[in-house]
ROVO-558677 format. One line per 2 residues: number of its first residue (from 1); their letters; for each residue x, y, z of C-alpha. Coordinates in steps of 0.5 Angstrom, whole numbers, plus 500, padded with zeros to 3 digits. Example, Ala and Ser with C-alpha at 12.3 -4.5 7.8 and 13.67 -1.06 7.14 Angstrom:
1) AS) 525:491:516; 527:498:514
This chain:
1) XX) 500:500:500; 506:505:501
3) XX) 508:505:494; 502:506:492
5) XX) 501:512:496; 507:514:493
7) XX) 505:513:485; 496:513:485
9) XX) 493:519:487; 487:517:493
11) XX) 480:517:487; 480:509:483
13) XX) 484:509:477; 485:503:472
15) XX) 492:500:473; 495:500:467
17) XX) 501:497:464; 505:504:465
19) XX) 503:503:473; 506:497:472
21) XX) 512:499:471; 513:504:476
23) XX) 511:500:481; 516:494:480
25) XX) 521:499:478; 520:501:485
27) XX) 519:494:489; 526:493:486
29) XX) 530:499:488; 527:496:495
31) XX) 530:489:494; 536:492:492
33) XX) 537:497:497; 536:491:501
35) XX) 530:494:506; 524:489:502
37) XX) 524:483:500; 520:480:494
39) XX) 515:473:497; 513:470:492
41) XX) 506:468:493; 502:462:490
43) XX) 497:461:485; 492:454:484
45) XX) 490:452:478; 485:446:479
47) XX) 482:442:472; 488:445:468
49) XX) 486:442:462; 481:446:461
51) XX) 486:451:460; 488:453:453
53) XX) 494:453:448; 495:462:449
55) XX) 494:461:457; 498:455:457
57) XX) 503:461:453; 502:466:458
59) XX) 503:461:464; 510:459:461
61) XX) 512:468:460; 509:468:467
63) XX) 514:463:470; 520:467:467
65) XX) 520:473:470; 524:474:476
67) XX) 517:476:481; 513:470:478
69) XX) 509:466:484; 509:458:485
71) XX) 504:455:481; 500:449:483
73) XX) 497:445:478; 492:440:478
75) XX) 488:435:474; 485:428:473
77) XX) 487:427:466; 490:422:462
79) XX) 493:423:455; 489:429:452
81) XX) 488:434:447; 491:441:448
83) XX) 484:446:448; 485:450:442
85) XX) 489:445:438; 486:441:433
87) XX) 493:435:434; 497:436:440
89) XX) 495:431:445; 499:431:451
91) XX) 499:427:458; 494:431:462
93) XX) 492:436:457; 499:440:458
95) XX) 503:442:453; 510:439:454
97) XX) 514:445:454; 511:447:461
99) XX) 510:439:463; 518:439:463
101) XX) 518:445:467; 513:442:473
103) XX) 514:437:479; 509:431:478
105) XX) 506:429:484; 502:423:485
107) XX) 495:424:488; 491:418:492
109) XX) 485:416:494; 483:417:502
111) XX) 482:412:506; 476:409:509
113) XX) 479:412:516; 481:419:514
115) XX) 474:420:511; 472:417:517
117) XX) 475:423:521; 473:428:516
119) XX) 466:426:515; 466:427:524
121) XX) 470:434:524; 464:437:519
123) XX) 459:433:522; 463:436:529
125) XX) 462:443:525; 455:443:524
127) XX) 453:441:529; 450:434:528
129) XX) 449:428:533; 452:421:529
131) XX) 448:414:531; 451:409:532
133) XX) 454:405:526; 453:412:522
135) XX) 459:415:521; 462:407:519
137) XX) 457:407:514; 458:414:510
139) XX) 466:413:511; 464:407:507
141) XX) 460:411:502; 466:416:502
143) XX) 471:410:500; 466:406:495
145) XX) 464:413:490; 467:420:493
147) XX) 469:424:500; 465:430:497
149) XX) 458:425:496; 460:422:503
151) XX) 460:429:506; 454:430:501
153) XX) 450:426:505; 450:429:512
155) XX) 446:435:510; 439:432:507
157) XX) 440:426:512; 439:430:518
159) XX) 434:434:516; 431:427:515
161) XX) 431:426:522; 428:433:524
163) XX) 423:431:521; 422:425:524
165) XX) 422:428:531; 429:426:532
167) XX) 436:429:533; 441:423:532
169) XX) 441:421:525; 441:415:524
171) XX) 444:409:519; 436:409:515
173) XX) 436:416:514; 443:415:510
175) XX) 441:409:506; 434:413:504
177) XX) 439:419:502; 442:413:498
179) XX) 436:411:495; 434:419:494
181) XX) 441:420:491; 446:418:486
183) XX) 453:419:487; 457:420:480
185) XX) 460:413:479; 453:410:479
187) XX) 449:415:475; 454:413:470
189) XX) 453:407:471; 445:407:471
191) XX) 446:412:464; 451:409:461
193) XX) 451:409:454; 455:405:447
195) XX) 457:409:442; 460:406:435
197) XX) 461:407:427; 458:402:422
199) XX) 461:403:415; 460:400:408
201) XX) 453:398:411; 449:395:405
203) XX) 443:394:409; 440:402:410
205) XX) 433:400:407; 432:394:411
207) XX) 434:397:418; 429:403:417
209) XX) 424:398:415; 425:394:421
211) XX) 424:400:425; 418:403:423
213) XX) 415:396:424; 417:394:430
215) XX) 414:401:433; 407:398:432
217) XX) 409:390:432; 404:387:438
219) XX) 405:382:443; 411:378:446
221) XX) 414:379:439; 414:386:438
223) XX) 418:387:445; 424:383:442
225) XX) 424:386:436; 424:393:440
227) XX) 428:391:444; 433:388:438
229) XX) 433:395:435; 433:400:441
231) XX) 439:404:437; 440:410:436
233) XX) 441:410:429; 444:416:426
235) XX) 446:418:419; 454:419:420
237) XX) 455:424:414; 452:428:418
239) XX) 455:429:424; 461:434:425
241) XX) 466:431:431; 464:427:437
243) XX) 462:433:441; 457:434:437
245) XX) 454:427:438; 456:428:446
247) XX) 452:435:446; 445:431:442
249) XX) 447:425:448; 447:430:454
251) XX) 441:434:452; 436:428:451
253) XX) 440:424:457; 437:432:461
255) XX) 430:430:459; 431:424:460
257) XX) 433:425:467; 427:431:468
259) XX) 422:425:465; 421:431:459
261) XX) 422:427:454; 420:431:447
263) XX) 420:424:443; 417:417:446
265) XX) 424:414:447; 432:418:450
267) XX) 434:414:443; 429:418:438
269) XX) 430:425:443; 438:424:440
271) XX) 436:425:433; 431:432:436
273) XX) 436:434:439; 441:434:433
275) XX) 436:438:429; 436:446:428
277) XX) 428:445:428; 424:441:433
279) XX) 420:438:428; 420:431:430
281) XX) 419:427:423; 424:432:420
283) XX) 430:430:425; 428:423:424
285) XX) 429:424:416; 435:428:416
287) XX) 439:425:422; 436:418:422
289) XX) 438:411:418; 435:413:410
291) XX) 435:408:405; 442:411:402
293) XX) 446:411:409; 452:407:408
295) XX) 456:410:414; 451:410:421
297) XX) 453:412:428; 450:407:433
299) XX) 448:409:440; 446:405:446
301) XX) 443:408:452; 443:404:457
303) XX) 446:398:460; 439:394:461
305) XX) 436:390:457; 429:388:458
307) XX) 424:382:455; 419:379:456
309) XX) 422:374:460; 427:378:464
311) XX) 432:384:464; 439:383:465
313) XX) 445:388:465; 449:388:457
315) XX) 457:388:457; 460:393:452
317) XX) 461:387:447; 454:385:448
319) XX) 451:391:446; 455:391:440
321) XX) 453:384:438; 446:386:438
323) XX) 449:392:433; 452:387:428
325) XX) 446:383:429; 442:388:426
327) XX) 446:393:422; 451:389:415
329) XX) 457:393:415; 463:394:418
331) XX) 466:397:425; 470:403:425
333) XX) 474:407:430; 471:414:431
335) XX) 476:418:429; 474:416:422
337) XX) 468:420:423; 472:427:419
339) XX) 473:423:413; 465:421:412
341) XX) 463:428:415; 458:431:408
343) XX) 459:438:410; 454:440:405
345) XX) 450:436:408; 452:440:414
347) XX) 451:447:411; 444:445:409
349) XX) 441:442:416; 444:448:420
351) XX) 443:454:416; 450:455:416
353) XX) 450:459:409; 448:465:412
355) XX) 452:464:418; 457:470:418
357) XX) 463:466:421; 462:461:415
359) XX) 460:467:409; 466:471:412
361) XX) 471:465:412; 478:468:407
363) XX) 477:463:401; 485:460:399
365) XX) 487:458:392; 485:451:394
367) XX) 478:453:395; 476:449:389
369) XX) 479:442:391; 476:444:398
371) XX) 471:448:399; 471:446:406
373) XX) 479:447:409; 480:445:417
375) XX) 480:451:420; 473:452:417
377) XX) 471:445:418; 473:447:426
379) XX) 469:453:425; 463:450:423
381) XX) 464:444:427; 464:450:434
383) XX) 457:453:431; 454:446:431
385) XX) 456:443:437; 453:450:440
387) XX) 447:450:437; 446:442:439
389) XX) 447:444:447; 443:450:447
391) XX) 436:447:444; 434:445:451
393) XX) 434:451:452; 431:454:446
395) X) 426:450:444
């Protein structure tokens, strides 16, 4: 504060970058007249590979200069695109200029006796009485999902137990917030979804047609024929990357989630949600299997199959051999799904001939061989998963 008396006047001013200077002039005529000393202080970047590649820059200028602070990054990713790249992967999301510049320290998971022990401080902080078997119970709660839903627990079980009169919450008021509530682990489990892509498929016409028949098929029949094709079936040519297919994914799982579906099934919400309008029979025709598709994207919501003589939980590979029962063609990786993009297709579905960003794009010698160059697929792409993950909220 006493430099600053010293170069700002008492009303508000902007700091600029010429104030800058004079105060770190100053600060080092201190330090060098040996009567401060600088402290560095400490900066926490938590879920760092949501940075992207001009602040990862920035971080490297900043960890240059003299009065640079500790920095702590963390993050729980593995091998992962750098943001704002379009081909630089690199462990946990950093680029590998700044990763050799870093301690990498390991983290654990807590034990079920330190989620015990944290679970009783807050329980001690807020004030709540523990019954017998409680804190044993959501300690292991705490080591089977996470120590935040352990902690999570604690707020609405008491209120359980005011409710009813009592002052102690008790083993059955958690297990009722277990059934109420469902930590990340399960959910993912309950909501689990296959994604795969078919190419070279020689049976479009066939698929569309077992479709529409199974929608009105009868009897014990028609439910093992449902079941058989409970697929989202989608034309591949017309999505741009796999954000976009997840962005479709998460709207309709939301709806879903709120029993708010739009469509009669989560599988046909996928194709609504995908489409710039919300008429259901358009999104169906452009998003769904046509009799000309000869590359489909197949997803699978859910884990559970159902039939008339009992349900039971499907493996990943089952899921995928009921795909193969049902669609003739070929299994690729999902990083192919760029080279089957039609974005002309795209351009025509989302209206993107009279969107700026796309008009506006600079044309290259090259435009006649591709009309459609990466940086402009990047752009177009962004639009569309945008527009996807707002029609929830627009429609």
């Amino acid at each position: 504060m006493s430099v600053m008396s010293h170069l700002v006047k008492s009303q508000r001013t902007e700091v600029t970058d010429k104030l800058r200077r004079e105060v770190n002039k100053v600060v080092k005529s201190y330090v060098d007249q040996g009567v401060a000393e600088v402290v560095p202080g400490v900066v926490f970047i938590d879920e760092v590979h949501m940075l992207d590649i001009e602040c990862f820059t920035y971080l490297n200028l900043l960890l240059e200069s003299p009065m640079a602070p500790t920095v702590v990054l963390a993050t729980n990713r593995g091998a992962s695109l750098v943001r704002g790249t379009e081909d630089v992967v690199s462990p946990h999301g950093i680029p590998v200029d700044l990763l050799d510049r870093c301690l990498i320290v390991k983290t654990e998971g807590y034990t079920k006796e330190e989620v015990a022990a944290v679970v009783q401080l807050r329980a001690q902080v807020e004030g709540l009485t523990l019954g017998p078997g409680v804190l044993e119970k959501v300690a292991g709660e705490g080591e089977r999902a996470s120590l935040r839903y352990a902690i999570q627990l604690l707020g609405p079980a008491s209120l359980v137990a005011q409710l009813s009169g009592r002052s102690e919450v008790t083993t059955e008021d958690i297990g009722e917030m277990n059934e109420l509530f469902l930590d990340a682990k399960t959910s993912a489990s309950v909501m689990g979804e296959f994604e795969g892509l078919l190419v070279n498929v020689k049976n479009a016409a066939a698929i569309r047609s077992r479709i529409i028949a199974a929608s009105t098929a009868g009897g014990e029949a028609g439910e093992i024929e449902r079941e058989a094709v409970n697929f989202a079936f989608i034309d591949a040519r017309t999505i741009t990357s796999r954000e976009h297919l997840l962005a479709a994914l998460y709207v309709a799982l939301v709806a879903a989630s709120h029993s708010d579906l739009t469509t009669k099934t989560v599988h046909s919400e996928i194709l609504w949600a995908l489409n710039y309008s919300n008429n259901i029979t358009e999104s169906i025709k452009r998003f769904g299997v046509s009799d000309s598709t000869t590359s489909l994207l197949v997803v699978r919501v859910g884990d559970r199959q159902t039939l008339p003589s009992g349900s039971k939980t499907l493996s990943n590979d089952e899921v995928k051999s009921m795909a193969s029962s049902v669609v003739e063609g070929q299994w690729a990786s999902l990083g192919q799904l760029s080279e089957i993009t039609d974005w002309s297709v795209v351009r025509k579905y989302y209206k993107l001939n009279s969107d700026l960003a796309v008009t506006r794009f600079p044309k290259t010698k090259d435009s006649s061989s591709d009309p459609t160059p990466p940086k402009l697929r990047s752009i177009m792409n962004e639009i569309v998963v945008s527009a996807v993950a707002m029609k929830s909220v627009l429609a």
